[in-house]
N, C-alpha and C positions, 0 to 999 in steps of 0.2 A: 650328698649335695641335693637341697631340695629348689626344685622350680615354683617360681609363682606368678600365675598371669591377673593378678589383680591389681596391679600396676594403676595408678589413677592418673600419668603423669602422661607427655608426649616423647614419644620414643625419637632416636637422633635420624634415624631412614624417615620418618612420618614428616620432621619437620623440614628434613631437606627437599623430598616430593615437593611437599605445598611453597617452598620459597622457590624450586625451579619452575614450579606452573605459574606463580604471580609473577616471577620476573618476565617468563613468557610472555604469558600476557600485556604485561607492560610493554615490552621491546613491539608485540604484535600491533597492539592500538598506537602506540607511539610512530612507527614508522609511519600507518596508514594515517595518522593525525596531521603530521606532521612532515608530510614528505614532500611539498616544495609546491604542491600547486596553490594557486592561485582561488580564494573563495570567491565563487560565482553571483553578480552582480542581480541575476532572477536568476525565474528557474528554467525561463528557457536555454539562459546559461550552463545552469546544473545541468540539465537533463541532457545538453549537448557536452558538455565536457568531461560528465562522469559516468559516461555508457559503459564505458570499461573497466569499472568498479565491483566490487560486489554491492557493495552500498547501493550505486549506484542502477545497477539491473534489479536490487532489492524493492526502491521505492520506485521505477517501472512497474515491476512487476503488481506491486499492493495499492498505485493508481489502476492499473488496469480492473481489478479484481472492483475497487470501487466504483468505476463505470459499469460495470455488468452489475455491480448493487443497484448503482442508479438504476437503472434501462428495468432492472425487476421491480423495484419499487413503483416507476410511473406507468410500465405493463399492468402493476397489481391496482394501479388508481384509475386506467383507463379500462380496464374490467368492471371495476366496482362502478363504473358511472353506465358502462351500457349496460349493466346488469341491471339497476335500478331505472335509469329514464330511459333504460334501452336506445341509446343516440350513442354517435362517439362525440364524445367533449370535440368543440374546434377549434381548440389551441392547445400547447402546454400549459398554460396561463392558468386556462379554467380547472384544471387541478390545485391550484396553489401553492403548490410543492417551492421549496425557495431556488430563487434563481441562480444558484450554482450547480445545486441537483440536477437541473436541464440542460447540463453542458459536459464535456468529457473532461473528466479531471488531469488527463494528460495535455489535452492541444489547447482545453480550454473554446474549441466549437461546441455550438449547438447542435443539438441532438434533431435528427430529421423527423418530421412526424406527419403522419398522413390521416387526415380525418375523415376518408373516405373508408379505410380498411382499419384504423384504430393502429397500426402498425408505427412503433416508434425507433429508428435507428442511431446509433453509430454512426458517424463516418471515419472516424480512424478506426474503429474496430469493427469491420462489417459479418466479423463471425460470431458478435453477440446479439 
């Protein structure tokens, strides 16, 4: 009896694997699709009724991350202006950056900014 593993074809263990992980799958996004709440009206909505998601701690998590983009971003533009006219800019404004960048992409507040010390804050994130 001789063996041959040059087989070109899909073996019956390979294709049973791959239809139990797409059914998984399926059953997986289906439930979390579909599982009876109610789609939120804003996103203050969302943000309060899908804390207990993964979804939902997911895009928490990836605003936060883009508020500390922001906050690096107009740190890096309020450098670049006392480095050149050596003054701190006396607004957010005099950066030009657009007006959503100067807000915290969770609460949607303004971002605090002191034009005596150049020091721009958070306030729902006061550890960035």
């Amino acid at each position: 009896m001789k063996f041959s593993f040059n087989n070109k074809g899909f073996s019956l263990i390979g294709i049973l694997i791959l239809a139990v992980i797409v059914i998984g799958g399926c059953l997986f996004f289906g439930y979390n699709l579909f599982n009876g709440q109610k789609k939120p009206e804003t996103m203050t909505d969302y943000s309060n009724s899908q804390k207990n998601t993964v979804y939902g701690q997911s895009m928490d998590a990836a605003k936060a991350v883009q508020c500390q983009s922001n906050l690096g971003q107009l740190r890096s533009g309020i450098g670049m202006i006392i480095q050149s006219e050596e003054r701190a800019p006396s607004s957010l404004e005099e950066l030009r950056y657009p007006s959503d960048m100067q807000k915290c992409p969770m609460t949607k507040e303004a971002y605090t900014y002191d034009p005596n010390t150049g020091q721009v804050r958070c306030p729902s994130h006061p550890q960035f």
